[in-house]
FITORKE-654920 format. One record per residue (C-alpha): residue in three letters; y, z, x. Coordinates in steps of 0.1 Angstrom, whole numbers, m for minus. Layout:
// residues N
<nuba rest="ALA" y="Y" z="Z" x="X"/>
...
END
This chain:
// residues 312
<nuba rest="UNK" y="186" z="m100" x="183"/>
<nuba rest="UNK" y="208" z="m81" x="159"/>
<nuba rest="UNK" y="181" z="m61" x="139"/>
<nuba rest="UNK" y="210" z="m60" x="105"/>
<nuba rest="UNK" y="204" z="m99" x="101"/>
<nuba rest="UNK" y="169" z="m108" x="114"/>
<nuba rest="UNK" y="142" z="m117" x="91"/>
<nuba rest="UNK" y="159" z="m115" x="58"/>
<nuba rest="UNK" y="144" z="m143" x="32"/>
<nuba rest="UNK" y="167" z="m144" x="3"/>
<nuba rest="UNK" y="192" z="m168" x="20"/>
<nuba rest="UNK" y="169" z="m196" x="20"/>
<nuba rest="UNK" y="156" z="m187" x="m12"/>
<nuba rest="UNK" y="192" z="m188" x="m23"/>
<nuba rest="UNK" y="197" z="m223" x="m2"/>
<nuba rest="UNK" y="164" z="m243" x="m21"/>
<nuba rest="UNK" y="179" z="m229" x="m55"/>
<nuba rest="UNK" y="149" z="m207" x="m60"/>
<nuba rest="UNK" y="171" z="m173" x="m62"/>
<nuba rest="UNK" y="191" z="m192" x="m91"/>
<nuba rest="UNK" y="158" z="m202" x="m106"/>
<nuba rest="UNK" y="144" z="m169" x="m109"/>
<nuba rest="UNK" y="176" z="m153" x="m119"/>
<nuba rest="UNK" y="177" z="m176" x="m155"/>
<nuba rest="UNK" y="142" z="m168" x="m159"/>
<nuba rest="UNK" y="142" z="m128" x="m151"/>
<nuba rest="UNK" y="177" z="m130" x="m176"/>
<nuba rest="UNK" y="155" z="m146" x="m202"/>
<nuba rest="UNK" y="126" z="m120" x="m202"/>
<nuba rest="UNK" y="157" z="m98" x="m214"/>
<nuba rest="UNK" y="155" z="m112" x="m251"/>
<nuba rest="UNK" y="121" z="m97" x="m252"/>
<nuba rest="UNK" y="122" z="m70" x="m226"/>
<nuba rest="UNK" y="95" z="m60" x="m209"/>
<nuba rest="UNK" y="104" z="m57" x="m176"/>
<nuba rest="UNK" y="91" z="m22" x="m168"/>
<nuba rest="UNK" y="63" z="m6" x="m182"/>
<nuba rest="UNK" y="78" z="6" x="m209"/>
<nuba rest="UNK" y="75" z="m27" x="m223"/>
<nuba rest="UNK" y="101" z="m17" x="m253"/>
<nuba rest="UNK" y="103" z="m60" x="m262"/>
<nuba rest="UNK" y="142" z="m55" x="m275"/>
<nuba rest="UNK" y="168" z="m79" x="m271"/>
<nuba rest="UNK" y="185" z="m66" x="m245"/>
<nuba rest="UNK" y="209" z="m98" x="m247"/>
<nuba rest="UNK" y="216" z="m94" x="m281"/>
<nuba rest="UNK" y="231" z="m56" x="m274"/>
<nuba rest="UNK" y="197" z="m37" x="m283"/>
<nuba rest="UNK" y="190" z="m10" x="m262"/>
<nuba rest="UNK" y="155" z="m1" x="m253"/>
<nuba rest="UNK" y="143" z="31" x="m238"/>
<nuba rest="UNK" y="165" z="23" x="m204"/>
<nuba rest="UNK" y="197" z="26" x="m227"/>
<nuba rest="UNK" y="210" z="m4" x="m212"/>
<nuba rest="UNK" y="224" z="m38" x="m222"/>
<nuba rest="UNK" y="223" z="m70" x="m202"/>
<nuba rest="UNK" y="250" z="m64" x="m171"/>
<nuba rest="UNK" y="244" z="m39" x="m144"/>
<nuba rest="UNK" y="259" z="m7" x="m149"/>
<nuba rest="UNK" y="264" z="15" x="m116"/>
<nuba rest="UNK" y="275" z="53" x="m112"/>
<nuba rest="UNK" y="286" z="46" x="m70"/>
<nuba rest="UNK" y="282" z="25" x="m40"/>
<nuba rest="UNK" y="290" z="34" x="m6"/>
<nuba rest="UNK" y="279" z="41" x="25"/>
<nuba rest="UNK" y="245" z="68" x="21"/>
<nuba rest="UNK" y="235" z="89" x="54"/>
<nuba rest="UNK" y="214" z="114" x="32"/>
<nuba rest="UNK" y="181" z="84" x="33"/>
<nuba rest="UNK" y="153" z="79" x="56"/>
<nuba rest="UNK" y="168" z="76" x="93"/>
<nuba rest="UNK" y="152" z="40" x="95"/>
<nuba rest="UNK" y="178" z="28" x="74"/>
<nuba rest="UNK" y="210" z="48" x="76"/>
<nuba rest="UNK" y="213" z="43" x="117"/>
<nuba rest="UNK" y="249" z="49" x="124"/>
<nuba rest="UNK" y="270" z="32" x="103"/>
<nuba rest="UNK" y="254" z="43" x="69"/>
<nuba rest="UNK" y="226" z="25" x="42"/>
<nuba rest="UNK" y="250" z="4" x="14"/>
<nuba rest="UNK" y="237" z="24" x="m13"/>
<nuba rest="UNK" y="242" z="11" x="m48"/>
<nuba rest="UNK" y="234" z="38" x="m79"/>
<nuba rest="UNK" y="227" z="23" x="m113"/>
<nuba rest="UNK" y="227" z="42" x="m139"/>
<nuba rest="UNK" y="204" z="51" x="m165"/>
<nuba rest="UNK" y="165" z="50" x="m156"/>
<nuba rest="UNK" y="128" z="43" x="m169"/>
<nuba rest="UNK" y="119" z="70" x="m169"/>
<nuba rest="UNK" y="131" z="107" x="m182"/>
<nuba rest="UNK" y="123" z="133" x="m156"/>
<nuba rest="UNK" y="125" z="164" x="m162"/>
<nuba rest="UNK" y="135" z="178" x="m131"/>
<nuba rest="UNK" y="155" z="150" x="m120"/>
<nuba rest="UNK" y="184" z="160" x="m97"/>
<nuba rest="UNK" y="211" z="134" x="m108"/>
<nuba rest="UNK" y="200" z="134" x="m145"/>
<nuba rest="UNK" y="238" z="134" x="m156"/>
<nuba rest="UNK" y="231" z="92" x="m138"/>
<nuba rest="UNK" y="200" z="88" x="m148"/>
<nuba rest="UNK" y="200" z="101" x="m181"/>
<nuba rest="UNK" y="234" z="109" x="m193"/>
<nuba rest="UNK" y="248" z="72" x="m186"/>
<nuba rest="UNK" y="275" z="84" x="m166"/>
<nuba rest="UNK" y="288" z="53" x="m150"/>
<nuba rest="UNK" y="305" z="19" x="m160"/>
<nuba rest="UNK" y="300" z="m16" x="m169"/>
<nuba rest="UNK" y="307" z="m46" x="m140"/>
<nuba rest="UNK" y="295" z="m85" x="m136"/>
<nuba rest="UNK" y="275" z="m99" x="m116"/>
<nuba rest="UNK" y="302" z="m112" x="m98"/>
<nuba rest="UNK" y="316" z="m78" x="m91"/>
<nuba rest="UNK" y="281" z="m64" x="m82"/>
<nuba rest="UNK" y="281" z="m97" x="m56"/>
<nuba rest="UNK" y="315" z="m82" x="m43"/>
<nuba rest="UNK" y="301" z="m48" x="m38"/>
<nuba rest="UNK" y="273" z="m57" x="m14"/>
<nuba rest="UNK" y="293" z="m79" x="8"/>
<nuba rest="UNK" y="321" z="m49" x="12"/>
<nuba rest="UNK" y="293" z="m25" x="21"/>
<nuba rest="UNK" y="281" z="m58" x="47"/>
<nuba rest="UNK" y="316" z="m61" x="59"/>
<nuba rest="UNK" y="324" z="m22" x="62"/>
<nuba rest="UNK" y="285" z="m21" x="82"/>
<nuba rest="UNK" y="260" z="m9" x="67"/>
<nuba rest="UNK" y="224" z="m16" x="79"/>
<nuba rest="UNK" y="213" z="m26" x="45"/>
<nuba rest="UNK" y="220" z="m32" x="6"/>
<nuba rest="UNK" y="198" z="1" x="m12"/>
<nuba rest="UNK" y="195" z="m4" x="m45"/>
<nuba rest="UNK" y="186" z="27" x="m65"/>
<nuba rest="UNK" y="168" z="24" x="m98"/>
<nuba rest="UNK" y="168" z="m9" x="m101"/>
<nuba rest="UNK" y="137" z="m14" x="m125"/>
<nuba rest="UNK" y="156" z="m20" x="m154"/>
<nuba rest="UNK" y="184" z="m41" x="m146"/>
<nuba rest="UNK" y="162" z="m68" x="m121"/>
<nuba rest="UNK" y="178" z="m97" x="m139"/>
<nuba rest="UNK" y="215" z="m92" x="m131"/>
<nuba rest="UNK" y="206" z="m77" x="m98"/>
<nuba rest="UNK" y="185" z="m114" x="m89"/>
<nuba rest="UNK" y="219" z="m130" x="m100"/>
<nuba rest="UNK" y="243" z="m111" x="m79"/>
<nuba rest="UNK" y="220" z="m116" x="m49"/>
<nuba rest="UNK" y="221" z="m154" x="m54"/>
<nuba rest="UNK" y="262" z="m155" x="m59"/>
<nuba rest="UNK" y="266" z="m129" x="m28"/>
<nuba rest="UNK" y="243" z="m154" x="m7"/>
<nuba rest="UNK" y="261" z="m179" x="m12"/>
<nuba rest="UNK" y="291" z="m161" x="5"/>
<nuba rest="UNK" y="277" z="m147" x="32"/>
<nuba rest="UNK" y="254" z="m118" x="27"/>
<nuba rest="UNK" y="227" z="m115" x="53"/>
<nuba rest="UNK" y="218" z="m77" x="60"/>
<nuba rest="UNK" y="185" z="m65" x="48"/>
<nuba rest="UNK" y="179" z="m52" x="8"/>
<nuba rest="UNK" y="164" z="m25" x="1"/>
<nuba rest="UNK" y="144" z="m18" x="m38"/>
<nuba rest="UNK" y="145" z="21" x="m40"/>
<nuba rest="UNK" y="128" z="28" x="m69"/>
<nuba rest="UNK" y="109" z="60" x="m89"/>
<nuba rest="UNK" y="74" z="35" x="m83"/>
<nuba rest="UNK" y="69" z="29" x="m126"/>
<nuba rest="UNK" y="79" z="m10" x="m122"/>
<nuba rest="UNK" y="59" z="m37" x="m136"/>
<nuba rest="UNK" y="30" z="m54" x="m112"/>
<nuba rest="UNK" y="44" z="m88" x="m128"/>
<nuba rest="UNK" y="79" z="m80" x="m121"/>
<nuba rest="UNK" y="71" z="m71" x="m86"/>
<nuba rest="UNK" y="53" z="m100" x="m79"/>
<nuba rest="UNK" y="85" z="m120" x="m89"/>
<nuba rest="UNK" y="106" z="m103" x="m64"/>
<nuba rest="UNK" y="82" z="m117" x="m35"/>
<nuba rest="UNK" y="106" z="m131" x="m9"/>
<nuba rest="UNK" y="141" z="m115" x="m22"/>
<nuba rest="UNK" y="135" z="m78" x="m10"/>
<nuba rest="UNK" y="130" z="m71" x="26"/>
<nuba rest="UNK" y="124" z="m33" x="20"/>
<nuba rest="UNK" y="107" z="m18" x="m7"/>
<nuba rest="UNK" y="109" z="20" x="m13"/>
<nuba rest="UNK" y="93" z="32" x="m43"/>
<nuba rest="UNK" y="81" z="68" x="m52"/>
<nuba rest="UNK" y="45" z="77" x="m59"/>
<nuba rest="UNK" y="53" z="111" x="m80"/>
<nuba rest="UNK" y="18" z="119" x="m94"/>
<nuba rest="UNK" y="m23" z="120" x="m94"/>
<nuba rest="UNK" y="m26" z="121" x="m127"/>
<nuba rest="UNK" y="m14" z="110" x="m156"/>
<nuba rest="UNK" y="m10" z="135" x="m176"/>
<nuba rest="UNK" y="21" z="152" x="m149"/>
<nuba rest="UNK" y="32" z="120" x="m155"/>
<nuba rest="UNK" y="39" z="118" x="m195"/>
<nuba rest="UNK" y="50" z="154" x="m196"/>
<nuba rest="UNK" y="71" z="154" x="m168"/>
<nuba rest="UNK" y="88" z="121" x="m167"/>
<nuba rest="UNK" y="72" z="106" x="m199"/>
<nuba rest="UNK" y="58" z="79" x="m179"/>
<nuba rest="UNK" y="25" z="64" x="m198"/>
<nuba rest="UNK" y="1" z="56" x="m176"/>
<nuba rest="UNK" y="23" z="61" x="m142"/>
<nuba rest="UNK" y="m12" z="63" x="m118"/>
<nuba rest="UNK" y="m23" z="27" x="m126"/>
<nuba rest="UNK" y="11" z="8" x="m129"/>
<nuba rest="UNK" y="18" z="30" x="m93"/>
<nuba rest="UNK" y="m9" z="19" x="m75"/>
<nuba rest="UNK" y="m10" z="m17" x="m87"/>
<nuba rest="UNK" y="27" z="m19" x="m75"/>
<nuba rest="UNK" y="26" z="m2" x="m40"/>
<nuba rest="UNK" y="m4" z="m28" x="m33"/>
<nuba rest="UNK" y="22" z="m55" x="m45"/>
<nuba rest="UNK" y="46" z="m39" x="m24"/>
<nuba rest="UNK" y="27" z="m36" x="8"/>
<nuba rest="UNK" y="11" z="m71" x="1"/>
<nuba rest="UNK" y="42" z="m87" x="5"/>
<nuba rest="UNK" y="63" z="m68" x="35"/>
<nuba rest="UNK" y="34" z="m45" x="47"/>
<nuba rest="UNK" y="40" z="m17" x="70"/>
<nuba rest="UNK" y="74" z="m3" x="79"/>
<nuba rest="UNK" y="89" z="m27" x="109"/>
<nuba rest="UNK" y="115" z="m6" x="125"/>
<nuba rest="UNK" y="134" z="m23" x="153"/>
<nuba rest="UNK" y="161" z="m5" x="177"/>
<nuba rest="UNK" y="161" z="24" x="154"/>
<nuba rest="UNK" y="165" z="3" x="124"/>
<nuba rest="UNK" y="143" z="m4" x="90"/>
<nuba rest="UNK" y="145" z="m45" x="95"/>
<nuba rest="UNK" y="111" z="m52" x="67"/>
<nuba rest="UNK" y="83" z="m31" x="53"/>
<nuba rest="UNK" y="80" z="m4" x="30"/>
<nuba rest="UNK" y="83" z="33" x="28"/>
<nuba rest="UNK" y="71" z="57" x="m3"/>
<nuba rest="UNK" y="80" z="91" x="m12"/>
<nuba rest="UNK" y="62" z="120" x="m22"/>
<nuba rest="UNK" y="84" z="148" x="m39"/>
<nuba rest="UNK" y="59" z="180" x="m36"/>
<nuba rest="UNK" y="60" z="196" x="m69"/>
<nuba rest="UNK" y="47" z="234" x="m80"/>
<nuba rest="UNK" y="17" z="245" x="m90"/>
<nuba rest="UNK" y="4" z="212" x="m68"/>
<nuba rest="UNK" y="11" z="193" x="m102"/>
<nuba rest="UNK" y="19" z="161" x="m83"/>
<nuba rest="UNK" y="m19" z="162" x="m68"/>
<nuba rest="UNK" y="m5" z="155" x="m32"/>
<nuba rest="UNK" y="m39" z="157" x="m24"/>
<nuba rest="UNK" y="m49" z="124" x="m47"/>
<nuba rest="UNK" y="m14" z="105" x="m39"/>
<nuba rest="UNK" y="m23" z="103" x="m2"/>
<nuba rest="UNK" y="m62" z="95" x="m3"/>
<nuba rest="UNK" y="m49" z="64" x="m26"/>
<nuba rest="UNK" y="m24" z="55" x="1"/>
<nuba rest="UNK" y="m45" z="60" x="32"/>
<nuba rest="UNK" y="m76" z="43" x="16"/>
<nuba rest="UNK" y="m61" z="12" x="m1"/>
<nuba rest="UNK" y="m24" z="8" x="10"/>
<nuba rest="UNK" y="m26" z="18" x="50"/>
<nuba rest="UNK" y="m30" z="44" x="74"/>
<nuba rest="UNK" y="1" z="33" x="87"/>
<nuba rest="UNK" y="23" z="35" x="56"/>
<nuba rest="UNK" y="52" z="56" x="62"/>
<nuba rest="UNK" y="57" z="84" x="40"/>
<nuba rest="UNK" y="83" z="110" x="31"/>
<nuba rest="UNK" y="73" z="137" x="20"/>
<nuba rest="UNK" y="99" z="153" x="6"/>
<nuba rest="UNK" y="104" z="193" x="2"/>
<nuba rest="UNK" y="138" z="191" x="m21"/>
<nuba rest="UNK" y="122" z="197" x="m57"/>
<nuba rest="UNK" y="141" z="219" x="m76"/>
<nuba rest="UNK" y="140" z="232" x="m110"/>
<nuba rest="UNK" y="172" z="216" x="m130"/>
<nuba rest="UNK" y="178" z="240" x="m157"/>
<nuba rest="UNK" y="205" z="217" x="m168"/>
<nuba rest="UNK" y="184" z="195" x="m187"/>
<nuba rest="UNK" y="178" z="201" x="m224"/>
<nuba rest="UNK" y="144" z="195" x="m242"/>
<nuba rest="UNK" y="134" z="215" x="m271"/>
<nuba rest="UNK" y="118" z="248" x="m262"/>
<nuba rest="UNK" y="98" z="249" x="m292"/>
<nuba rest="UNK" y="76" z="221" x="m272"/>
<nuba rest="UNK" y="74" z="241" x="m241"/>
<nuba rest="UNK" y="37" z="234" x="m226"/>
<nuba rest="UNK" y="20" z="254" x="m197"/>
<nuba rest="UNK" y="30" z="221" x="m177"/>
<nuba rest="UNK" y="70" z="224" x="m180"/>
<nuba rest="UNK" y="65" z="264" x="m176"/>
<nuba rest="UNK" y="50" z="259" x="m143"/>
<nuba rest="UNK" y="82" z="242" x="m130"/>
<nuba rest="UNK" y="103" z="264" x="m133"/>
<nuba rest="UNK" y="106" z="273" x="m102"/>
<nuba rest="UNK" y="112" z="262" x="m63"/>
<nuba rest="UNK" y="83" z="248" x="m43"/>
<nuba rest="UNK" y="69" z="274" x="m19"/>
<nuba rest="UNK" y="65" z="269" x="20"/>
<nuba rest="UNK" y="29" z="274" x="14"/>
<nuba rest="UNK" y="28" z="240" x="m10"/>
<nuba rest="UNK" y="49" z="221" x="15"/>
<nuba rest="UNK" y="24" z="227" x="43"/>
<nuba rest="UNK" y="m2" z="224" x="21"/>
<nuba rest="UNK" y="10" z="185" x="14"/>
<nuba rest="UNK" y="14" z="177" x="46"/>
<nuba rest="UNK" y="m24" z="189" x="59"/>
<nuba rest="UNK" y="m36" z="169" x="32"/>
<nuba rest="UNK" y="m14" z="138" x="46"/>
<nuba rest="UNK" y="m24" z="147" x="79"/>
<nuba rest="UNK" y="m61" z="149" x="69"/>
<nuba rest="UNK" y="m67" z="113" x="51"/>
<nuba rest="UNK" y="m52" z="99" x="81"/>
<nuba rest="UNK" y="m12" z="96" x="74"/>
<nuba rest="UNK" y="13" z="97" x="105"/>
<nuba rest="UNK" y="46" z="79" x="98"/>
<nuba rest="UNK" y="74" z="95" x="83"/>
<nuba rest="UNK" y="70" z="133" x="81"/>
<nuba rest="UNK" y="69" z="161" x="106"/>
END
């Protein structure tokens, strides 16, 4: 069996008219917004920009072929990664903030996002990886439906910073065969200061349960990511992500099986600008790299809850 094309469920979806169904529905919910849990209720169709800074078409910064992901899903010929641009949130230390937060990127259809998934198929890539998506689910459900219809078959991937909506989520059942969402912080308060996320922990854990509910644990076939789901854990300073916390959550209600990254890359990105005159004891205490002593710290506490899959 050829692990790129087994098991994928949009098709059909697309087939029975459900794809096209959801996608009028999800472009509807933009007149009101509230697709993430920002819940900003602007008319995004109207041209109102909400706290995403974004309109009603998807607007991407690159696609290509991506070997810097998990090895489940870059194999050898690459994961058909697709950066949108702007975010949901506003992280502080964010490594592509000029993306995420500085718009840099331009304007297409759904048509022409259709176009780019079936040239990253057709050039062949394992997957479709959509990064950030939260904000701009409604087009993206549109350009699966029209790239369907033509042919697309490879798995897709939702790679996302783990602040979605449970509703939102619970839509998707049936259109994403991977889903790869962060789970940043403990505790709340990280989570407001440091990527003025309110209430990150609950909307976090109510959406990795969504997430594992419908693909459950990473299915990796001949090398490849073919269904399931994989988080990330970005170890922070100071311990202010509260590894410790993020882990017992997964082990005790998402599985000891999960398969997590946990990722040793933070660094301190002096580039972005906030005003200093607001500098708490929180965004002093990241200013600086991560220590090999935090790292292994992390992964004793994955180790100790139970957690196998995905780190060393």
């Amino acid at each position: 069996m050829n692990t790129d094309e087994c098991e994928v469920g949009y098709p059909t979806l697309h087939e029975n008219g459900e794809l096209l169904r959801r996608a009028k529905i999800a472009w509807e919910i933009m007149h009101d917004c509230v697709l993430c849990p920002q819940e900003c209720h602007v008319n995004r169709r109207a041209g109102q920009r909400g706290f995403c800074r974004s309109g009603d078409h998807p607007i991407i910064s690159s696609y290509g072929p991506h070997y810097g992901e998990e090895e489940p899903l870059v194999g050898r010929r690459g994961s058909g990664t697709i950066f949108f641009t702007n975010c949901n949130m506003r992280c502080i230390f964010c490594q592509n903030y000029e993306i995420s937060q500085c718009s840099v990127g331009y304007e297409i259809s759904c048509a022409d996002l259709a176009k780019i998934m079936l040239r990253l198929q057709k050039g062949g890539c394992h997957n479709i990886n959509f990064v950030s998506p939260s904000h701009f689910v409604s087009p993206i459900i549109r350009a699966i439906d029209i790239a369907a219809s033509k042919g697309l078959r490879i798995p897709l991937v939702y790679n996302s910073g783990g602040y979605d909506s449970v509703e939102t989520i619970t839509f998707l059942q049936g259109i994403f065969d991977i889903y790869m969402p962060d789970a940043k912080y403990g505790r709340n308060e990280a989570a407001w200061e440091l990527s003025h996320a309110r209430n990150y922990v609950e909307y976090n854990h109510a959406v990795l349960k969504e997430m594992h509910r419908q693909v459950g644990d990473l299915l990796i076939r001949d090398g490849l990511a073919v269904r399931g789901m994989i988080i990330r854990h970005l170890v922070l300073p100071h311990h202010l992500a509260d590894s410790e916390r993020v882990f017992q959550f997964i082990a005790e209600e998402i599985s000891k099986d999960a398969y997590v990254n946990i990722m040793a890359q933070y660094h301190y990105n002096r580039l972005i600008q906030y005003d200093k005159n607001e500098e708490t004891p929180l965004l002093k205490l990241i200013q600086r790299p991560i220590t090999t002593e935090e790292y292994v710290y992390a992964i004793r506490c994955a180790r100790e809850v139970g957690l196998h899959r995905g780190f060393d």
